[in-house]
N, CA, C and O atoms as a MOPAC input file, in Angstrom:
PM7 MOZYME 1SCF
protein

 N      0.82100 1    -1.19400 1     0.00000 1
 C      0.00000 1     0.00000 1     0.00000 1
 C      0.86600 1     1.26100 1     0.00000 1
 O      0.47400 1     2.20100 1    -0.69100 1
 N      2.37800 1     1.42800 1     0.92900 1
 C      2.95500 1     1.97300 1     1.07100 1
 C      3.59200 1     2.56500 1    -0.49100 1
 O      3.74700 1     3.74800 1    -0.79400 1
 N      3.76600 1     1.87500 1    -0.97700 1
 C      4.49600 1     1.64100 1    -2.62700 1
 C      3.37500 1     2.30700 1    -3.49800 1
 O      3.79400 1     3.17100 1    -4.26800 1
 N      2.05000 1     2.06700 1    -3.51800 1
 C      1.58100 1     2.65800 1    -4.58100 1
 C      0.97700 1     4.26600 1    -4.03600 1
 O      0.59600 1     5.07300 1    -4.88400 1
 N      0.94500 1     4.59400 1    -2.60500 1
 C      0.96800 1     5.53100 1    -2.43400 1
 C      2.19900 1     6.59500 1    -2.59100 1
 O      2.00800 1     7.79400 1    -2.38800 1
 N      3.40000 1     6.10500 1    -2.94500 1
 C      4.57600 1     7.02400 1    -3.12200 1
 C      4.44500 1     6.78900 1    -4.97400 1
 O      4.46500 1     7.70600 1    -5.79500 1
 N      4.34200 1     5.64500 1    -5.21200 1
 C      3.82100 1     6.08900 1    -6.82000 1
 C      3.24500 1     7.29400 1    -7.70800 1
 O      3.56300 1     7.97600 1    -8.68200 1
 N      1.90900 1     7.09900 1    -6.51700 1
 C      0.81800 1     7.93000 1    -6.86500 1
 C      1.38200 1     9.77200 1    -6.69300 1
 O      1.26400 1    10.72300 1    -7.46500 1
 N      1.85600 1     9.67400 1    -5.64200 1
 C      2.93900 1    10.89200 1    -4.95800 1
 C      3.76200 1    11.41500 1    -5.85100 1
 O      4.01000 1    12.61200 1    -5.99300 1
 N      4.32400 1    10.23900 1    -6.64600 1
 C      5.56400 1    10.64800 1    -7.30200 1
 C      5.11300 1    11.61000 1    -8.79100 1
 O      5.66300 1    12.60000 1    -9.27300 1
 N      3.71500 1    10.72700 1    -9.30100 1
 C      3.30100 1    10.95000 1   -10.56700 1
 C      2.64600 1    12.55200 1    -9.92100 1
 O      2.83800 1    13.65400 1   -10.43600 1
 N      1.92000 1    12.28200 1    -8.77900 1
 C      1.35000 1    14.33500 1    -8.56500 1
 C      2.18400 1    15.06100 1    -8.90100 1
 O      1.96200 1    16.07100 1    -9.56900 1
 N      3.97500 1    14.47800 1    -8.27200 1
 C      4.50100 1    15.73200 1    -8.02300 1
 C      5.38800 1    16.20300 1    -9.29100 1
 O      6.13100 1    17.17800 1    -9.40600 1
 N      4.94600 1    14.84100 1   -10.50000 1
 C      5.76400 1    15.11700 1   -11.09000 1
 C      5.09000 1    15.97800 1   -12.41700 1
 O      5.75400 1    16.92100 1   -12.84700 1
 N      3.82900 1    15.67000 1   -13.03900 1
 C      2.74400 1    16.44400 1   -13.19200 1
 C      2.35600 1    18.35900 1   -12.76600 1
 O      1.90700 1    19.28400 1   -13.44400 1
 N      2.85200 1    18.23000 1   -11.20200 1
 C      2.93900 1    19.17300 1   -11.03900 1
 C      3.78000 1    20.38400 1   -11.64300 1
 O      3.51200 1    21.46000 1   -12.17700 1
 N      4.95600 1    19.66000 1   -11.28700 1
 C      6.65300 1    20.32300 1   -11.97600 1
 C      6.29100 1    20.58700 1   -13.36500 1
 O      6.60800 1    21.67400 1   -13.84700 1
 N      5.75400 1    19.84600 1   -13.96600 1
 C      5.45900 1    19.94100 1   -15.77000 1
 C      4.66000 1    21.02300 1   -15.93500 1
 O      5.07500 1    22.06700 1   -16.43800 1
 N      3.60700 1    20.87300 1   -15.57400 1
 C      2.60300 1    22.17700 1   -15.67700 1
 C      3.10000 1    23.83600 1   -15.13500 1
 O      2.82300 1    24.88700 1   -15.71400 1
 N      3.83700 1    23.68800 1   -13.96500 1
 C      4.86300 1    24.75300 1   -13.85400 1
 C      5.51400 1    25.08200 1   -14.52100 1
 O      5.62100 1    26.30200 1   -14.39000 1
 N      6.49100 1    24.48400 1   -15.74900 1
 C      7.60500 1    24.83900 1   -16.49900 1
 C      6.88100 1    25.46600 1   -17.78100 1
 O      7.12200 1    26.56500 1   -18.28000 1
 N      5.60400 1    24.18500 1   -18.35100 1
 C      4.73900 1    24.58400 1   -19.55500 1
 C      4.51400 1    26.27100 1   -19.06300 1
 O      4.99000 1    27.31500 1   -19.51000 1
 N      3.59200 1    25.99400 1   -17.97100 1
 C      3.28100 1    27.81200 1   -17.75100 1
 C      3.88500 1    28.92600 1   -17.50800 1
 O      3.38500 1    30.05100 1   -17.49400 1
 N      5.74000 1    28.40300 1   -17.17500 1
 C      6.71200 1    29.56300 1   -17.13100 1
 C      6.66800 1    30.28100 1   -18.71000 1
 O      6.59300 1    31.44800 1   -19.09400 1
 N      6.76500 1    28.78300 1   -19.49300 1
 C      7.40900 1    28.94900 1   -20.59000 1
 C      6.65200 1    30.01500 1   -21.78700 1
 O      6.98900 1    30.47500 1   -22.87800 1
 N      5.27900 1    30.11500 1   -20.77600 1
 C      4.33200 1    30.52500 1   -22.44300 1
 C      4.13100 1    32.09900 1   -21.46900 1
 O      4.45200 1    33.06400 1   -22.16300 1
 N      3.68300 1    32.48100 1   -20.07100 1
 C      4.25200 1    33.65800 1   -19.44000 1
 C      4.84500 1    34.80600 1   -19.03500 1
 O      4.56200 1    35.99500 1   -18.88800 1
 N      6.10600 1    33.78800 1   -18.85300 1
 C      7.21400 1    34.55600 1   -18.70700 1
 C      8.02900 1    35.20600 1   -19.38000 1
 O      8.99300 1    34.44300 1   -19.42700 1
 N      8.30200 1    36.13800 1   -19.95500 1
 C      9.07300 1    36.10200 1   -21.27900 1
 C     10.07900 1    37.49100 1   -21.28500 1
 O      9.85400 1    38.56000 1   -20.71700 1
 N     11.26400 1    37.11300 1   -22.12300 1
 C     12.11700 1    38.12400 1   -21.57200 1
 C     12.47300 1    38.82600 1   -23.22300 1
 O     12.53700 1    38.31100 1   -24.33900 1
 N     12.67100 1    40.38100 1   -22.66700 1
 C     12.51400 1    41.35600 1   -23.99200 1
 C     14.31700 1    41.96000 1   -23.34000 1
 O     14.58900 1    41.92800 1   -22.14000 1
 N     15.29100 1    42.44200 1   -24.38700 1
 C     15.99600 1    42.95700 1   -24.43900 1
 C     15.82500 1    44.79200 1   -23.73400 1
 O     14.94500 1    45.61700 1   -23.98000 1
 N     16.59100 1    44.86700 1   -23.16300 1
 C     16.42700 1    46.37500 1   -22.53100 1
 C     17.19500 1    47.57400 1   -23.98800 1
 O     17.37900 1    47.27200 1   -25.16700 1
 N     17.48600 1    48.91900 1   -23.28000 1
 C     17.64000 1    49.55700 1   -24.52500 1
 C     19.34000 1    49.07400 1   -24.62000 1
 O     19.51300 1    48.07000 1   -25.31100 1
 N     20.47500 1    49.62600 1   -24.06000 1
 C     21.50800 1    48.94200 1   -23.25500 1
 C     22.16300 1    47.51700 1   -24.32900 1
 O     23.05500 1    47.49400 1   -25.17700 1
 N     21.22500 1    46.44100 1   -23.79200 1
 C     21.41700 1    45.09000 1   -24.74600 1
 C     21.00600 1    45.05100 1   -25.93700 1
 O     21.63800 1    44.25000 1   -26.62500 1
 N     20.04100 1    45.70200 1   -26.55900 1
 C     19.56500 1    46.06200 1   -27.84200 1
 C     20.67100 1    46.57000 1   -28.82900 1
 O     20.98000 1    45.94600 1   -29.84400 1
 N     21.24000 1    47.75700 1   -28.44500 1
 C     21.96200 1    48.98400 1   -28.30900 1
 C     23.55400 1    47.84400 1   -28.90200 1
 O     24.06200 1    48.21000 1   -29.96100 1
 N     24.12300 1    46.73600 1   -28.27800 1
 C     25.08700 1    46.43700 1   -28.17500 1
 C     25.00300 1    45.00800 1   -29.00700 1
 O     26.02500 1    44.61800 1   -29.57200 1
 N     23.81500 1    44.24500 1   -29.08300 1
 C     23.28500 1    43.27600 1   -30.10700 1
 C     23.57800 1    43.94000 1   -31.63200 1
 O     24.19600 1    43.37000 1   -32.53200 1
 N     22.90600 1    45.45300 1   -31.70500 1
 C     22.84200 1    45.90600 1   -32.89600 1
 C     24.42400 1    46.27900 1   -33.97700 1
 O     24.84600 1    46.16300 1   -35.12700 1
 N     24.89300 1    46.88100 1   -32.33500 1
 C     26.47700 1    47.17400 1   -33.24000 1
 C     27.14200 1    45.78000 1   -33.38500 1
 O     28.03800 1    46.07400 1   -34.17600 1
 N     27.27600 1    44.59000 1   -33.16400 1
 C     27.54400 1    43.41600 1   -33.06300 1
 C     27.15900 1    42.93900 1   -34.46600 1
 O     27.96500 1    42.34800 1   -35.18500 1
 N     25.63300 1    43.27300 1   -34.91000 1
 C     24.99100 1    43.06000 1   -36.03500 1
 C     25.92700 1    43.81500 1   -36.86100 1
 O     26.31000 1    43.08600 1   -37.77600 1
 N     26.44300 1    44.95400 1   -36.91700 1
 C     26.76700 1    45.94100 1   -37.93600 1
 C     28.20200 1    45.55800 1   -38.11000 1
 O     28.72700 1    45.47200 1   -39.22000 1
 N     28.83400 1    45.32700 1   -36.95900 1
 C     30.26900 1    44.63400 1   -37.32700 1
 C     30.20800 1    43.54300 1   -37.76800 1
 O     30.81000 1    43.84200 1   -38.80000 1
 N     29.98700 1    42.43200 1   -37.90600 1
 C     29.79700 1    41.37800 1   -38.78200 1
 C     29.45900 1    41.60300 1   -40.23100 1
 O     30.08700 1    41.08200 1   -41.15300 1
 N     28.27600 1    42.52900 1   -40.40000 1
 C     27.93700 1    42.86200 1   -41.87400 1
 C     28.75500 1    43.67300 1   -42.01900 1
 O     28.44900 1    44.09300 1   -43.13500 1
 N     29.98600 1    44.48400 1   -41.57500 1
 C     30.84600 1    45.21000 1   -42.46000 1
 C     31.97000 1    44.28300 1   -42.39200 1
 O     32.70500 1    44.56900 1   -43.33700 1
 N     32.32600 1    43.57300 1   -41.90800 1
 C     33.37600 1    41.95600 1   -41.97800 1
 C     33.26300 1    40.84100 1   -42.88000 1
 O     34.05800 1    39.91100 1   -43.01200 1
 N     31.78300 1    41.12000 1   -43.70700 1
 C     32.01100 1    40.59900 1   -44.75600 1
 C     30.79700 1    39.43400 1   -44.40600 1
 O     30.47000 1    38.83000 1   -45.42700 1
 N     30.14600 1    39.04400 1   -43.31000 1
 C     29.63300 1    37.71600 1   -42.71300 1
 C     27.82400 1    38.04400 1   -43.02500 1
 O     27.10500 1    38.92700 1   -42.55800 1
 N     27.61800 1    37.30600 1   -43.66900 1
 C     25.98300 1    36.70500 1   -44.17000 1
 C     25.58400 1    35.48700 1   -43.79200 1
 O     26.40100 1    34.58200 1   -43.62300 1
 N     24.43100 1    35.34500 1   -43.63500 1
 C     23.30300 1    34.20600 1   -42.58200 1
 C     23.83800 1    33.49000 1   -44.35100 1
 O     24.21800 1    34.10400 1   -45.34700 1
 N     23.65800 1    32.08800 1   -44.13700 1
 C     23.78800 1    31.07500 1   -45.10600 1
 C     22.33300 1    30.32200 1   -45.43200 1
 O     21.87400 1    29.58500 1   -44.55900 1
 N     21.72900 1    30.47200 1   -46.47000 1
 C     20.43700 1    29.54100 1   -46.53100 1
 C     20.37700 1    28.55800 1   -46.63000 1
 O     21.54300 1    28.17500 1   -46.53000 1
 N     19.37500 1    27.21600 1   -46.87300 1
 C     19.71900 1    26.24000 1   -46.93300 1
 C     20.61300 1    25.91600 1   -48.41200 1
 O     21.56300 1    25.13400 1   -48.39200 1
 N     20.17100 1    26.63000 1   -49.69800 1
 C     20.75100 1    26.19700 1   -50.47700 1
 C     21.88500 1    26.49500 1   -50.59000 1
 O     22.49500 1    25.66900 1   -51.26900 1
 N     22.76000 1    27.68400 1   -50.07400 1
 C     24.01600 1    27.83900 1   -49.53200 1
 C     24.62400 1    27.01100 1   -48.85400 1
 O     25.83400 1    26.92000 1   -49.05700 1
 N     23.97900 1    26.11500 1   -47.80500 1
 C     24.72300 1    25.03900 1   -47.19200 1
 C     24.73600 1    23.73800 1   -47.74400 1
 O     25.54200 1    22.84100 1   -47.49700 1
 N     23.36900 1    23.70800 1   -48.83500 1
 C     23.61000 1    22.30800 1   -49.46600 1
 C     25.29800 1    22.23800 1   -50.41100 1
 O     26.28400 1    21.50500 1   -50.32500 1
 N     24.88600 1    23.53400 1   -51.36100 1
 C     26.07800 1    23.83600 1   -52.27700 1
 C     27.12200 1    23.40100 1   -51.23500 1
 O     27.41900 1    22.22100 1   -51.42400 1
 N     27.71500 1    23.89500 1   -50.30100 1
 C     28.91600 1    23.75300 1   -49.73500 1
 C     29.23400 1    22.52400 1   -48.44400 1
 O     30.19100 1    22.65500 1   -47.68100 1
 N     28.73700 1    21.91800 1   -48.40300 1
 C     28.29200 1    20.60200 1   -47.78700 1
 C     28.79400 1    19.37000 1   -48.78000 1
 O     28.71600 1    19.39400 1   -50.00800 1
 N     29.17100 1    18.60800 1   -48.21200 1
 C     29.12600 1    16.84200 1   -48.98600 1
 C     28.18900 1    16.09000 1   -48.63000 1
 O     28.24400 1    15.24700 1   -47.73500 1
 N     26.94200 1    16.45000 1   -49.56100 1
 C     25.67600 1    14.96800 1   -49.56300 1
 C     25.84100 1    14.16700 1   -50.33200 1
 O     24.91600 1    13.36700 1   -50.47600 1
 N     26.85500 1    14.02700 1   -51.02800 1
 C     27.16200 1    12.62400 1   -51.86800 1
 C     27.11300 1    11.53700 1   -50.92100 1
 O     26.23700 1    10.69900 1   -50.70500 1
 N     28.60000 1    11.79600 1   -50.24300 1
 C     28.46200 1    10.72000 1   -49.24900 1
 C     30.28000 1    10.57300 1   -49.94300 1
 O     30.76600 1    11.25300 1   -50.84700 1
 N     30.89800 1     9.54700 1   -49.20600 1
 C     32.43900 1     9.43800 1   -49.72700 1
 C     32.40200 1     8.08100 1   -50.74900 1
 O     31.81100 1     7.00700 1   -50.64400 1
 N     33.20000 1     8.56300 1   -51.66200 1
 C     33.25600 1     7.05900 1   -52.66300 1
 C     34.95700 1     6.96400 1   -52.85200 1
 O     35.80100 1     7.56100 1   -53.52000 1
 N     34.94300 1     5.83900 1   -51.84500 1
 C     36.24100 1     5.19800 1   -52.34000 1
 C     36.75900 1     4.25600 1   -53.23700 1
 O     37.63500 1     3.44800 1   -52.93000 1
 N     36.04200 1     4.37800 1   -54.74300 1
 C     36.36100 1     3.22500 1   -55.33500 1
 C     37.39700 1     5.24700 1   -56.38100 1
 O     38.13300 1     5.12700 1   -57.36000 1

């Protein structure tokens, strides 16, 4: 009896924890201040004057090996 009451215990508490995290997750939510914005952006601007662009997929297929290796 002892056993399926810590079962039962275990599954509340674990149920519980889940529904807590789901409801942090959709809630809680965090926005950049002006500060971090401010320092994200010049970060953005040095990279695009360094020459550096987001790669699409067909950019990564092109430069990728999906053949696969052939050693004959």
């Amino acid at each position: 009896m002892t056993t399926i009451i810590a079962f039962v215990a275990f599954i509340v508490v674990a149920l519980v924890g889940w529904c807590i995290a789901e409801a942090k997750g959709k809630y809680v939510t965090y926005e950049n201040n002006e500060q971090e914005q401010a320092v994200l952006d010049q970060n953005r601007k040095a990279l695009e004057q360094n020459g550096f662009h987001e790669l699409n997929i067909k950019d990564v297929i092109r430069t990728i090996a999906t053949t696969g290796y052939s050693a004959v």
